[in-house]
KENU-648146 format. One record per residue: residue number from 1; chain; x, y, z of N, C-alpha, C in turn. Coordinates in pm, whole numbers, plus 50000, padded with zeros to 5 digits. Layout:
<pts>
<pt><zaza>NUM</zaza><nudo>A</nudo><n_c1>X</n_c1><n_c2>Y</n_c2><n_c3>Z</n_c3><ca_c1>X</ca_c1><ca_c2>Y</ca_c2><ca_c3>Z</ca_c3><c_c1>X</c_c1><c_c2>Y</c_c2><c_c3>Z</c_c3></pt>
...
</pts>
This chain:
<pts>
<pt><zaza>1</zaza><nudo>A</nudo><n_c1>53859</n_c1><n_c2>30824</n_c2><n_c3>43076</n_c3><ca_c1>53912</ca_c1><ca_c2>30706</ca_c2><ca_c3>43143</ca_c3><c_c1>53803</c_c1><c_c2>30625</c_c2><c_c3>43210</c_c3></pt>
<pt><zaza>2</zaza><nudo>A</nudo><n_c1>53694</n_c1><n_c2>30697</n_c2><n_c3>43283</n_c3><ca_c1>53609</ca_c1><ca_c2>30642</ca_c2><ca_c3>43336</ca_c3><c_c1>53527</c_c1><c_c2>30511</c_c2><c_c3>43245</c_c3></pt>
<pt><zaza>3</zaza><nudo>A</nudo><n_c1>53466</n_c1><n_c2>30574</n_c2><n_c3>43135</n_c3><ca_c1>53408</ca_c1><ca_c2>30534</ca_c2><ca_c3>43008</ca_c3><c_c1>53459</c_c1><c_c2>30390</c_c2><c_c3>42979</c_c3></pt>
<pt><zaza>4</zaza><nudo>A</nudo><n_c1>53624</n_c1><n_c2>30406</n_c2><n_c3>42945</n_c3><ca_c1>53702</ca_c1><ca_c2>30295</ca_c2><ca_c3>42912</ca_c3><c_c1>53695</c_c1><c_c2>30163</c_c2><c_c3>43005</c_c3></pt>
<pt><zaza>5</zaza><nudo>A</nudo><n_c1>53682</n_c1><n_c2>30214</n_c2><n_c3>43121</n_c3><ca_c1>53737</ca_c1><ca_c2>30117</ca_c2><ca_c3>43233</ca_c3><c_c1>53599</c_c1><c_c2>30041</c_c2><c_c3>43306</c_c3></pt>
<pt><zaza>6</zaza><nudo>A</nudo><n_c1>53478</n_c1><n_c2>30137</n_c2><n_c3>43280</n_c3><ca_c1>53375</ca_c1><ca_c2>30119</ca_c2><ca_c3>43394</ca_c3><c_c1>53245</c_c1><c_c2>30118</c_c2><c_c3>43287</c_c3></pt>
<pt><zaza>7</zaza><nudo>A</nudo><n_c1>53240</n_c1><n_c2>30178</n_c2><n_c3>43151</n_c3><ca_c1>53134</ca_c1><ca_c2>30179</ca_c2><ca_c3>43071</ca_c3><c_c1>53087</c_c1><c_c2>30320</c_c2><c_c3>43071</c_c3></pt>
<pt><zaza>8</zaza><nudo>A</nudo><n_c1>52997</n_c1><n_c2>30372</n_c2><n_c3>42992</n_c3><ca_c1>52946</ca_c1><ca_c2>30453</ca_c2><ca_c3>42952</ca_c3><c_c1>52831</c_c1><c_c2>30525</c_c2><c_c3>43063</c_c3></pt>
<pt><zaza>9</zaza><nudo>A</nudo><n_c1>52782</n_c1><n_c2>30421</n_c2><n_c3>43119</n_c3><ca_c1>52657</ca_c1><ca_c2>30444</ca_c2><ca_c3>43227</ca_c3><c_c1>52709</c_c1><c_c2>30538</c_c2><c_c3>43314</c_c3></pt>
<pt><zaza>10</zaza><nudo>A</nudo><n_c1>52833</n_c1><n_c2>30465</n_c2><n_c3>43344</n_c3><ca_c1>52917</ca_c1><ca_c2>30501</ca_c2><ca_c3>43481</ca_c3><c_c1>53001</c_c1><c_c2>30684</c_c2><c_c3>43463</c_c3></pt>
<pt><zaza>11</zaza><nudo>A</nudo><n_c1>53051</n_c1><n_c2>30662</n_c2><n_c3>43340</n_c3><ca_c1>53106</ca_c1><ca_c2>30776</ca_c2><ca_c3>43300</ca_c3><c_c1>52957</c_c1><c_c2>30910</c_c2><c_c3>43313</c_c3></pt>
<pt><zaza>12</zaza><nudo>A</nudo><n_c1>52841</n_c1><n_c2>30848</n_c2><n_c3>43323</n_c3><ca_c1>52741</ca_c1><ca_c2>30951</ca_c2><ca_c3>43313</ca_c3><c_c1>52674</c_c1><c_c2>30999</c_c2><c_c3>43439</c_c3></pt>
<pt><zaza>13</zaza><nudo>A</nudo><n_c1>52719</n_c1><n_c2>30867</n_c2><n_c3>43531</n_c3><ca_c1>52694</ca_c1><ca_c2>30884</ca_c2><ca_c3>43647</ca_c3><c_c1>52776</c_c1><c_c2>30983</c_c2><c_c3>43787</c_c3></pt>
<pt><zaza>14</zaza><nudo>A</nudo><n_c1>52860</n_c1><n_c2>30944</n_c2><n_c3>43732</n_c3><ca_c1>53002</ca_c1><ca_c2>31055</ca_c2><ca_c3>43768</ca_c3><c_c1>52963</c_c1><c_c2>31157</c_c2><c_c3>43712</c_c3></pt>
<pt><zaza>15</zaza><nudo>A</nudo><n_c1>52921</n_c1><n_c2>31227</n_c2><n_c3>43581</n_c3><ca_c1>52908</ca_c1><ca_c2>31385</ca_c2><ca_c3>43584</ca_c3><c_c1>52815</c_c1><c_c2>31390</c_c2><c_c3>43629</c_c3></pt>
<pt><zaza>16</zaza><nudo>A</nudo><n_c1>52701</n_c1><n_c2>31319</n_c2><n_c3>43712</n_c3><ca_c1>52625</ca_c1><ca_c2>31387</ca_c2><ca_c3>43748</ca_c3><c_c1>52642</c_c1><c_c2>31407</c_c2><c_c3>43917</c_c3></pt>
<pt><zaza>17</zaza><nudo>A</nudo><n_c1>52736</n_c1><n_c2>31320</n_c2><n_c3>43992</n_c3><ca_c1>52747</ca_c1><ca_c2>31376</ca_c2><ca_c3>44057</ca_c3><c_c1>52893</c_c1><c_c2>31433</c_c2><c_c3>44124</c_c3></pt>
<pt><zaza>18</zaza><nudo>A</nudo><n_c1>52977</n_c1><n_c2>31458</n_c2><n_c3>44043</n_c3><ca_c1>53110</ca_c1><ca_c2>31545</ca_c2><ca_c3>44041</ca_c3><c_c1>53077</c_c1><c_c2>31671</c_c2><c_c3>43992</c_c3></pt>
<pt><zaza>19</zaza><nudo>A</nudo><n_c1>53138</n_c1><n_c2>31777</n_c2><n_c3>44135</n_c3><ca_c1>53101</ca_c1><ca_c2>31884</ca_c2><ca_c3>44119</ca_c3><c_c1>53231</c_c1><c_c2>31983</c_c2><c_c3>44080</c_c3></pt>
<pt><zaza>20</zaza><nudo>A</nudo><n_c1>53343</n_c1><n_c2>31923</n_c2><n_c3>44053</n_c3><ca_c1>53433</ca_c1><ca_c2>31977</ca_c2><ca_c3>44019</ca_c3><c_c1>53567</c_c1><c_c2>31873</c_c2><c_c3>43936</c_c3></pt>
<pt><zaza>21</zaza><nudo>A</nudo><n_c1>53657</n_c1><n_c2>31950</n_c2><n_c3>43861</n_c3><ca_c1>53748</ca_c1><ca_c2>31831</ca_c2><ca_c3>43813</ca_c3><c_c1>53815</c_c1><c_c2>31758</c_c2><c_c3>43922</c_c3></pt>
<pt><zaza>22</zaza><nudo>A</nudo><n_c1>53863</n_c1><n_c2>31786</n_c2><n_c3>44039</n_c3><ca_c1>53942</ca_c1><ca_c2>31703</ca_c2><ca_c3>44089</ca_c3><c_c1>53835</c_c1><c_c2>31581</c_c2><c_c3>44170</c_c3></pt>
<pt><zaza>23</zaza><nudo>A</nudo><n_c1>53696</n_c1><n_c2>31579</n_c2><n_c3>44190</n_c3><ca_c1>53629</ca_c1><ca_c2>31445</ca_c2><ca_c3>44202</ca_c3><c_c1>53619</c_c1><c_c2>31413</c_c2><c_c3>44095</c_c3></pt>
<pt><zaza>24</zaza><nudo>A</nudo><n_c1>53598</n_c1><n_c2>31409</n_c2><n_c3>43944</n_c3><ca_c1>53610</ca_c1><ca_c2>31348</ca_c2><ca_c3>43847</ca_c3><c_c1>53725</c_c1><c_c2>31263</c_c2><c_c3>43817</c_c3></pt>
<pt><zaza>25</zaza><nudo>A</nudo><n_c1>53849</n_c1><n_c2>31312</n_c2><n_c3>43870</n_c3><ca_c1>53997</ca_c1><ca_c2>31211</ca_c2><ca_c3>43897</ca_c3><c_c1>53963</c_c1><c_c2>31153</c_c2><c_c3>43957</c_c3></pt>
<pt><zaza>26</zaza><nudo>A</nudo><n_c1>53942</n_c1><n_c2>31155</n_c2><n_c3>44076</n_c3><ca_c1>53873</ca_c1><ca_c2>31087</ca_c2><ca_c3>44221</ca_c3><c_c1>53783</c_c1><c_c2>30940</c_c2><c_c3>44155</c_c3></pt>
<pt><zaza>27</zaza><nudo>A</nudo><n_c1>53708</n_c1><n_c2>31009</n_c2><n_c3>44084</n_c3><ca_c1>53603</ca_c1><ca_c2>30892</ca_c2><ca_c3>43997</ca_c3><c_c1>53681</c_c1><c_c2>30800</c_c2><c_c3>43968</c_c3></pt>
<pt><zaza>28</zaza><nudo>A</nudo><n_c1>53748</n_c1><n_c2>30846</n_c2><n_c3>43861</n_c3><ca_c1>53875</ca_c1><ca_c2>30734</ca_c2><ca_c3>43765</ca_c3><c_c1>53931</c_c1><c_c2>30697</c_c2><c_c3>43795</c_c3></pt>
<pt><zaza>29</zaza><nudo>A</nudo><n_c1>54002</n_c1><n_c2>30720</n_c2><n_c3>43923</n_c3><ca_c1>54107</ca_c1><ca_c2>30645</ca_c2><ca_c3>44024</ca_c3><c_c1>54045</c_c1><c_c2>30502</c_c2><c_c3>44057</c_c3></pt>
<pt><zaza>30</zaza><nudo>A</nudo><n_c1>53886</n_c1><n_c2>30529</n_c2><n_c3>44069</n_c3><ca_c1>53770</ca_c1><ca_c2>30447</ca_c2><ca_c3>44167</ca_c3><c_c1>53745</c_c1><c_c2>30364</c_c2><c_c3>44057</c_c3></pt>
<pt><zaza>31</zaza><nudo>A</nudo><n_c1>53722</n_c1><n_c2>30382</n_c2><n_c3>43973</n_c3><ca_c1>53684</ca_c1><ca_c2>30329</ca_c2><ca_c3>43782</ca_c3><c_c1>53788</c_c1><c_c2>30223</c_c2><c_c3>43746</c_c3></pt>
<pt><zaza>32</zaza><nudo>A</nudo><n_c1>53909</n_c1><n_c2>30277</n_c2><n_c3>43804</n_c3><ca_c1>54054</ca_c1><ca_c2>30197</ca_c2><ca_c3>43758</ca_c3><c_c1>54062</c_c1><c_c2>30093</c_c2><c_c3>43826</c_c3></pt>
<pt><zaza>33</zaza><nudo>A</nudo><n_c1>54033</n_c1><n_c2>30131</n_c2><n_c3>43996</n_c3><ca_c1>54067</ca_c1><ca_c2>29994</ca_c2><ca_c3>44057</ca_c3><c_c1>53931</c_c1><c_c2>29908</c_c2><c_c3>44096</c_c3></pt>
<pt><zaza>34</zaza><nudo>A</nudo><n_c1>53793</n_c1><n_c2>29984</n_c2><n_c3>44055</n_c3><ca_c1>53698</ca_c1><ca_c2>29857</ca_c2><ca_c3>44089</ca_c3><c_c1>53605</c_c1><c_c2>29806</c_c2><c_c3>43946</c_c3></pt>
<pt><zaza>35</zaza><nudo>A</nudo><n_c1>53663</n_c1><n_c2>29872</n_c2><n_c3>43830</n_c3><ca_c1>53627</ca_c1><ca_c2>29852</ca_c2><ca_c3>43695</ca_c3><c_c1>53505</c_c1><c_c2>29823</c_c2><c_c3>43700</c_c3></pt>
<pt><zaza>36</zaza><nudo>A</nudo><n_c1>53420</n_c1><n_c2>29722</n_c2><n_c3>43696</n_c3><ca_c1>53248</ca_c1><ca_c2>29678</ca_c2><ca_c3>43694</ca_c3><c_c1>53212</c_c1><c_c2>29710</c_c2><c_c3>43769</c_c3></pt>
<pt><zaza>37</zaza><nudo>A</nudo><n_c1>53256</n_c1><n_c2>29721</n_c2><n_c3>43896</n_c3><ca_c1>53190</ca_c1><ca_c2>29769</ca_c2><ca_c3>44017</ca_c3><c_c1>53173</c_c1><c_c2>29938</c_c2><c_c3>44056</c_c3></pt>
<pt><zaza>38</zaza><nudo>A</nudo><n_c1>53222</n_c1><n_c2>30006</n_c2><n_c3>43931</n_c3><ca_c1>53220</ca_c1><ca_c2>30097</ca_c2><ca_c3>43956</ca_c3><c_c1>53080</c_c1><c_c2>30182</c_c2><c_c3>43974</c_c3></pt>
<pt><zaza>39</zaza><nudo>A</nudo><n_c1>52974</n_c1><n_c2>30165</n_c2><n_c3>43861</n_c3><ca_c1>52841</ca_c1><ca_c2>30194</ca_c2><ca_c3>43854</ca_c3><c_c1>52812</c_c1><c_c2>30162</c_c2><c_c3>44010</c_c3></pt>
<pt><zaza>40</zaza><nudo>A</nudo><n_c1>52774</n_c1><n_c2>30063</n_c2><n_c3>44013</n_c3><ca_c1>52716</ca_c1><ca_c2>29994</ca_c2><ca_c3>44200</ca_c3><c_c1>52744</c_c1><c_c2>30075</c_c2><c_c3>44310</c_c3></pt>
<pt><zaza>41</zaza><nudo>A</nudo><n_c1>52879</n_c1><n_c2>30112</n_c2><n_c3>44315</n_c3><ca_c1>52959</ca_c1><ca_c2>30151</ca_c2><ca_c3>44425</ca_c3><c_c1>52906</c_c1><c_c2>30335</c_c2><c_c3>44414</c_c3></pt>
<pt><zaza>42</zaza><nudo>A</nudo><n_c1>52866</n_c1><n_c2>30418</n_c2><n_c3>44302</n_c3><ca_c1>52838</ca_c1><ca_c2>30546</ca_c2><ca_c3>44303</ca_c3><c_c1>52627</c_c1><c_c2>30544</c_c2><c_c3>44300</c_c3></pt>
<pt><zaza>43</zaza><nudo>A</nudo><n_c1>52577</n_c1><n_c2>30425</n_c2><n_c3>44315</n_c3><ca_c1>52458</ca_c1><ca_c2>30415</ca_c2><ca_c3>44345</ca_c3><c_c1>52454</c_c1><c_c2>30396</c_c2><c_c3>44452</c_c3></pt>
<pt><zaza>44</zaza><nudo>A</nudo><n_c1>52513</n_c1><n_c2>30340</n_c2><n_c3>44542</n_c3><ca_c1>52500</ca_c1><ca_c2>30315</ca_c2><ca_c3>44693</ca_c3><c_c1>52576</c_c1><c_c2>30407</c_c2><c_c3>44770</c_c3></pt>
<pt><zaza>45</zaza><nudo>A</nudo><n_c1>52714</n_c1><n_c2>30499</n_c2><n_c3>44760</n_c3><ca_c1>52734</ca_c1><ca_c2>30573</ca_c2><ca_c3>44831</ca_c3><c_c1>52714</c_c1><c_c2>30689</c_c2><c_c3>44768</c_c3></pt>
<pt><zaza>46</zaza><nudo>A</nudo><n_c1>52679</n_c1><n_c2>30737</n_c2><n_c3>44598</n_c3><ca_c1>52634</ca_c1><ca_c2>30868</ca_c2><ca_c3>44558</ca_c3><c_c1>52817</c_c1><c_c2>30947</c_c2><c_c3>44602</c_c3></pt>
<pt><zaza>47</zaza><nudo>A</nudo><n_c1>52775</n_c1><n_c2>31090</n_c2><n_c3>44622</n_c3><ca_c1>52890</ca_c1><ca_c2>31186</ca_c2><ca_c3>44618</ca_c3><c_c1>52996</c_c1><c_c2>31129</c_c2><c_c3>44730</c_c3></pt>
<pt><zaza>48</zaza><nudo>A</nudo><n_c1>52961</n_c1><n_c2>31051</n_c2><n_c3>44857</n_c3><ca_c1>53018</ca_c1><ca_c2>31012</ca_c2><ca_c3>44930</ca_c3><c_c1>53180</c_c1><c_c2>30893</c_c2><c_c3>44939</c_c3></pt>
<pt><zaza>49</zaza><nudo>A</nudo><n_c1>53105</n_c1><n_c2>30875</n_c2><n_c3>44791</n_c3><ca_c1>53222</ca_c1><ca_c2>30755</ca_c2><ca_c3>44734</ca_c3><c_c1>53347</c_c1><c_c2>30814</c_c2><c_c3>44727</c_c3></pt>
<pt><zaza>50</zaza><nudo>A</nudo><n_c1>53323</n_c1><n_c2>30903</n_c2><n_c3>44639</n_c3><ca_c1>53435</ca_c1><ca_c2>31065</ca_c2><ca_c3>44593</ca_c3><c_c1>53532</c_c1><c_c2>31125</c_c2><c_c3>44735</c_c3></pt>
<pt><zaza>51</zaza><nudo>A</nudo><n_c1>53386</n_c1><n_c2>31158</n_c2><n_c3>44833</n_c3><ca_c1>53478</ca_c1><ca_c2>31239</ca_c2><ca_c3>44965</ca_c3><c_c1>53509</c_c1><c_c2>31078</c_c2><c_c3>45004</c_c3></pt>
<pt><zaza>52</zaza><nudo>A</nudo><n_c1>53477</n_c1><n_c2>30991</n_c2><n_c3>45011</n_c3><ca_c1>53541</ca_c1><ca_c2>30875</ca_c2><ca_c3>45110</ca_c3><c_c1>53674</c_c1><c_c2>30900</c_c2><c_c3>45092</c_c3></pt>
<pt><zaza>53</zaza><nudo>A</nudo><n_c1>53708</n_c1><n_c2>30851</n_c2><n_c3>44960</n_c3><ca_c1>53896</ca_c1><ca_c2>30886</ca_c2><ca_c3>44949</ca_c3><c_c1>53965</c_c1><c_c2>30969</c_c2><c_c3>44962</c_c3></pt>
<pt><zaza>54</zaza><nudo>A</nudo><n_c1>53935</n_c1><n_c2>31104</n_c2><n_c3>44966</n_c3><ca_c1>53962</ca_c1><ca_c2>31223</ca_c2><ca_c3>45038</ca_c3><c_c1>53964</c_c1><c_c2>31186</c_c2><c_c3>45223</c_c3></pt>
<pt><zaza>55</zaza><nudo>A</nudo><n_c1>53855</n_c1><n_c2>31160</n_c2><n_c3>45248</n_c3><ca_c1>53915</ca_c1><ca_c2>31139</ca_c2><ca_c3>45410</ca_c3><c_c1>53953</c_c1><c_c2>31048</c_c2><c_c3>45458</c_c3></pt>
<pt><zaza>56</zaza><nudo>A</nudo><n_c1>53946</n_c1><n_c2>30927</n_c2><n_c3>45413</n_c3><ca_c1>54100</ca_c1><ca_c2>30814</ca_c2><ca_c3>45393</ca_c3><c_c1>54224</c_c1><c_c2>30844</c_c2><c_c3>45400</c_c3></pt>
<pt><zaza>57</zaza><nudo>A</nudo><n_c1>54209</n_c1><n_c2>30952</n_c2><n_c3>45308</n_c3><ca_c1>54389</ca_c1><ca_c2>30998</ca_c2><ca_c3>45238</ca_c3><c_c1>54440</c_c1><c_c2>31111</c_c2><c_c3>45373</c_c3></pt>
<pt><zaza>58</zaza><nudo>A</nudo><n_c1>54303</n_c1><n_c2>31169</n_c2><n_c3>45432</n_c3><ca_c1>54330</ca_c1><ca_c2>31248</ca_c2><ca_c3>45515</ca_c3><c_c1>54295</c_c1><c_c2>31241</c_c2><c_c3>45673</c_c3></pt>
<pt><zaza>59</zaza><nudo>A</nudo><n_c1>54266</n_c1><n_c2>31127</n_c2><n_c3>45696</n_c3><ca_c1>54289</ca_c1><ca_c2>31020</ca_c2><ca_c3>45837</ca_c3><c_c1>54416</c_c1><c_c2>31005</c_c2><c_c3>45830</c_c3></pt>
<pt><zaza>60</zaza><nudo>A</nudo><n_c1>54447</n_c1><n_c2>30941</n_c2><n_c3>45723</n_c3><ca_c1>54577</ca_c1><ca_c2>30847</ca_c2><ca_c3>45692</ca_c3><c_c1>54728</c_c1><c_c2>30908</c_c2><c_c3>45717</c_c3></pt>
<pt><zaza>61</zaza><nudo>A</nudo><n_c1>54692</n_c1><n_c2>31076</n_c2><n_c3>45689</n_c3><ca_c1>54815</ca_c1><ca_c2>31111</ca_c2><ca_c3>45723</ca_c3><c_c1>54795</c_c1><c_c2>31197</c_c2><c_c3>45849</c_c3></pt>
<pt><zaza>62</zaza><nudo>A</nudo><n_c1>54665</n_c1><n_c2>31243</n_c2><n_c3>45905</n_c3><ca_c1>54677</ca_c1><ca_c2>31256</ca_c2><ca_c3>46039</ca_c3><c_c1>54734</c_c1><c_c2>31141</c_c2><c_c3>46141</c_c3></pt>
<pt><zaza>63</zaza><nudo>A</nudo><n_c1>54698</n_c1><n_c2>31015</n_c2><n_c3>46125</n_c3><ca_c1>54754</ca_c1><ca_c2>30945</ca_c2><ca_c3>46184</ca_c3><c_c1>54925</c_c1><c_c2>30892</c_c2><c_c3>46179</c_c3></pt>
<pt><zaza>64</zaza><nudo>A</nudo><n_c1>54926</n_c1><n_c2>30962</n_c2><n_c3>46036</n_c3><ca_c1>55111</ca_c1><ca_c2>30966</ca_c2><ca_c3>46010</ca_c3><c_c1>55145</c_c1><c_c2>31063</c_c2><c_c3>46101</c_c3></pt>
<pt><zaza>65</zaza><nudo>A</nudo><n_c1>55127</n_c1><n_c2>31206</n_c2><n_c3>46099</n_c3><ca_c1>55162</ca_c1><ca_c2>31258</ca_c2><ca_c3>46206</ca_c3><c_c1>55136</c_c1><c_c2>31262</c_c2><c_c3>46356</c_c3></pt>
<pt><zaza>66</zaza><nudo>A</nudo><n_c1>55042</n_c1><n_c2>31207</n_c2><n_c3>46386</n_c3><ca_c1>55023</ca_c1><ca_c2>31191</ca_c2><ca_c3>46537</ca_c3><c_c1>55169</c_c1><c_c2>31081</c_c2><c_c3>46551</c_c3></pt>
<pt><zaza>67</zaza><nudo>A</nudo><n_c1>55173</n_c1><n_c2>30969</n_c2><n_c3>46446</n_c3><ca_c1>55277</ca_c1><ca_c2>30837</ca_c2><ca_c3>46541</ca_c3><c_c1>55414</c_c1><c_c2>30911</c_c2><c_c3>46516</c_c3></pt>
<pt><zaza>68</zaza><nudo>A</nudo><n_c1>55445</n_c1><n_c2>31037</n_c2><n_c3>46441</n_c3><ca_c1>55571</ca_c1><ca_c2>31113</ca_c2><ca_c3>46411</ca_c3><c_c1>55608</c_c1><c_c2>31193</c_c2><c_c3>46594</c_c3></pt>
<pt><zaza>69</zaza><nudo>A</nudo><n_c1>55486</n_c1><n_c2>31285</n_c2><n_c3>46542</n_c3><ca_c1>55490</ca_c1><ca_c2>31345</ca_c2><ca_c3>46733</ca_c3><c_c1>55527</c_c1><c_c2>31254</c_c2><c_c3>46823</c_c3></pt>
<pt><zaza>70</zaza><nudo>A</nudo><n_c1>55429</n_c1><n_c2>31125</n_c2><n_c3>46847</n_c3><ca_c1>55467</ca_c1><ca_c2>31064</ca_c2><ca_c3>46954</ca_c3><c_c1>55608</c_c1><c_c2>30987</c_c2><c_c3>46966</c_c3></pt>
<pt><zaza>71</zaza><nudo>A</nudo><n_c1>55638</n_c1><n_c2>30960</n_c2><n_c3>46885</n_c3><ca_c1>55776</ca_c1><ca_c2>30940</ca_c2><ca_c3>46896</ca_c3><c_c1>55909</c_c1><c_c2>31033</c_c2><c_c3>46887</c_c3></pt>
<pt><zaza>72</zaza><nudo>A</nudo><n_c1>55877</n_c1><n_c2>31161</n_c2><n_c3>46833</n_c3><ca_c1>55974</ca_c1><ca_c2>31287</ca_c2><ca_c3>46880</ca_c3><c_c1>55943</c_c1><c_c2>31295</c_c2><c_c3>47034</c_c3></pt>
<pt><zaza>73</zaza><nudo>A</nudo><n_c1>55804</n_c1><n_c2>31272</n_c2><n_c3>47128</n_c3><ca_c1>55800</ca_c1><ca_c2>31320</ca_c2><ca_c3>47247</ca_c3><c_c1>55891</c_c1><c_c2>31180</c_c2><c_c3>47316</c_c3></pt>
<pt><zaza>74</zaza><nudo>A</nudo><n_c1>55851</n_c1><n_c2>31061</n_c2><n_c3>47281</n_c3><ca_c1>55924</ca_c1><ca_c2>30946</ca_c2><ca_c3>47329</ca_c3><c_c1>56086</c_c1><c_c2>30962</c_c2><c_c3>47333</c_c3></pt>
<pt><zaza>75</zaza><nudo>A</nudo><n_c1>56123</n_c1><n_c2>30990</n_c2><n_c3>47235</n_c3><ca_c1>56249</ca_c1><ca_c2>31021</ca_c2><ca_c3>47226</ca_c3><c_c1>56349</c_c1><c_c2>31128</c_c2><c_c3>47305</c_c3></pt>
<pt><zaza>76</zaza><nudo>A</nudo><n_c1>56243</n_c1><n_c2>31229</n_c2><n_c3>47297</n_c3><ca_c1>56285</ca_c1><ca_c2>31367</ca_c2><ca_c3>47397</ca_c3><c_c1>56294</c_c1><c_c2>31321</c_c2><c_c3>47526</c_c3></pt>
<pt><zaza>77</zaza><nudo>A</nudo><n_c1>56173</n_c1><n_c2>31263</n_c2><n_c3>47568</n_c3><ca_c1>56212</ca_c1><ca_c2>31151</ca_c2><ca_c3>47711</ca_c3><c_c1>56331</c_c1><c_c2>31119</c_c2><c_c3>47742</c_c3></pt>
<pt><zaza>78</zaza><nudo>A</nudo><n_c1>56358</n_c1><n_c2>31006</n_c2><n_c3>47662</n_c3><ca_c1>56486</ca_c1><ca_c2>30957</ca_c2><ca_c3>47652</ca_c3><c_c1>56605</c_c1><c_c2>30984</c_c2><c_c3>47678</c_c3></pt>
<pt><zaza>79</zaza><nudo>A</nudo><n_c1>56584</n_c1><n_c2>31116</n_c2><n_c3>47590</n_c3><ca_c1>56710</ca_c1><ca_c2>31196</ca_c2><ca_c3>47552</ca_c3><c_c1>56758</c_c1><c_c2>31257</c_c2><c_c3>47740</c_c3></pt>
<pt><zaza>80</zaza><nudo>A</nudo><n_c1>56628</n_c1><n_c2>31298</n_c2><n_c3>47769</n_c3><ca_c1>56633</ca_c1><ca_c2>31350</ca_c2><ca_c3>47927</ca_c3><c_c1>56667</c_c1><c_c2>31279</c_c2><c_c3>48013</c_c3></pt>
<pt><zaza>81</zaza><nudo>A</nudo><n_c1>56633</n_c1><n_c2>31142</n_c2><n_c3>48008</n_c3><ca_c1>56665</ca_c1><ca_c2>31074</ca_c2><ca_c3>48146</ca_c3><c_c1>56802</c_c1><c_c2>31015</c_c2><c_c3>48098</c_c3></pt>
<pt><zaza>82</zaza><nudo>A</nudo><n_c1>56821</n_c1><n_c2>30998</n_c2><n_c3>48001</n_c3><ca_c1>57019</ca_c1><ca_c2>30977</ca_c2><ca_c3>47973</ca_c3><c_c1>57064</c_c1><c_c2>31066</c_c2><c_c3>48063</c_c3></pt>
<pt><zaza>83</zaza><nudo>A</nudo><n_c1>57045</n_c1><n_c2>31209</n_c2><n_c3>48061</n_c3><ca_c1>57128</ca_c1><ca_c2>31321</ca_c2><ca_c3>48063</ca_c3><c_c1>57135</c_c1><c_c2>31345</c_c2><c_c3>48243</c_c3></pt>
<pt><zaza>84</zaza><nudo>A</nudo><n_c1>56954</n_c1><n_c2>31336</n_c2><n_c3>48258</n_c3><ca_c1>56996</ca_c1><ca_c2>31295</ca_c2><ca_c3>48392</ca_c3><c_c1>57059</c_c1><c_c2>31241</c_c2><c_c3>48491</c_c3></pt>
<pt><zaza>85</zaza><nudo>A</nudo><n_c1>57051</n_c1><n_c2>31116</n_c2><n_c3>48436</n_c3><ca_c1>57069</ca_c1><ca_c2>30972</ca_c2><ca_c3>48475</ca_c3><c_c1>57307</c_c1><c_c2>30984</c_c2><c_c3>48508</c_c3></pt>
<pt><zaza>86</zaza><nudo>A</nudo><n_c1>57342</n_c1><n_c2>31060</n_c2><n_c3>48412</n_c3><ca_c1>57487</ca_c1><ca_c2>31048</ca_c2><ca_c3>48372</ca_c3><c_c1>57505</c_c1><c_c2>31218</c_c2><c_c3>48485</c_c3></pt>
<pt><zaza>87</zaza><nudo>A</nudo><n_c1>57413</n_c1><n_c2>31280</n_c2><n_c3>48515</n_c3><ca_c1>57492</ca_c1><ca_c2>31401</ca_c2><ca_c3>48583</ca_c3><c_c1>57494</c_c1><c_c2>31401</c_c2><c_c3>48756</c_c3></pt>
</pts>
C-alpha cells in the first residue's frame, strides 16, 4: 500500500525503519493520508513519525477518560447536594 500511494523510495524507507508489522500499518495509514509527502515526513521525524500516532491515539483517549471521570465526580456532587438540600 505504501508503494502505491507514496512511491517506491518511501515504501523502502519504511522498512528500514519499521521494526515490526504493526508500524508498517502505522506507515500506510501515514502514506494514505499524506501521499507525496510521505518520503519528507519519515526523513525529518525518522521512527518518531510511526510512535507520533501511537501517542496521539493515546493522549487522545487519556484525555477521553480524564473528561469521563470528571464529570461522573461532577455529577456525584450533584447528586449529593439534591439529597441534601431536600432532607
Amino acid at each position: 500500500r505504501i508503494g502505491e500511494q507514496a512511491g517506491v523510495r518511501a515504501a523502502r524507507d519504511t522498512l528500514k525503519i519499521a521494526e515490526n508489522p504493526k508500524e508498517v500499518a502505522r506507515a500506510a495509514r501515514i502514506a494514505e493520508s499524506k501521499a507525496g509527502q510521505t518520503r519528507a515526513i519519515f526523513k525529518i521525524l525518522g521512527r518518531g513519525a510511526l510512535l507520533l500516532a501511537a501517542g496521539t491515539f493515546n493522549l487522545t483517549m487519556w484525555l477521553f477518560g480524564a473528561l469521563m471521570a470528571l464529570f461522573g465526580f461532577l455529577s456525584s456532587i450533584k447528586a449529593t447536594t439534591e439529597r441534601l438540600t431536600l432532607a
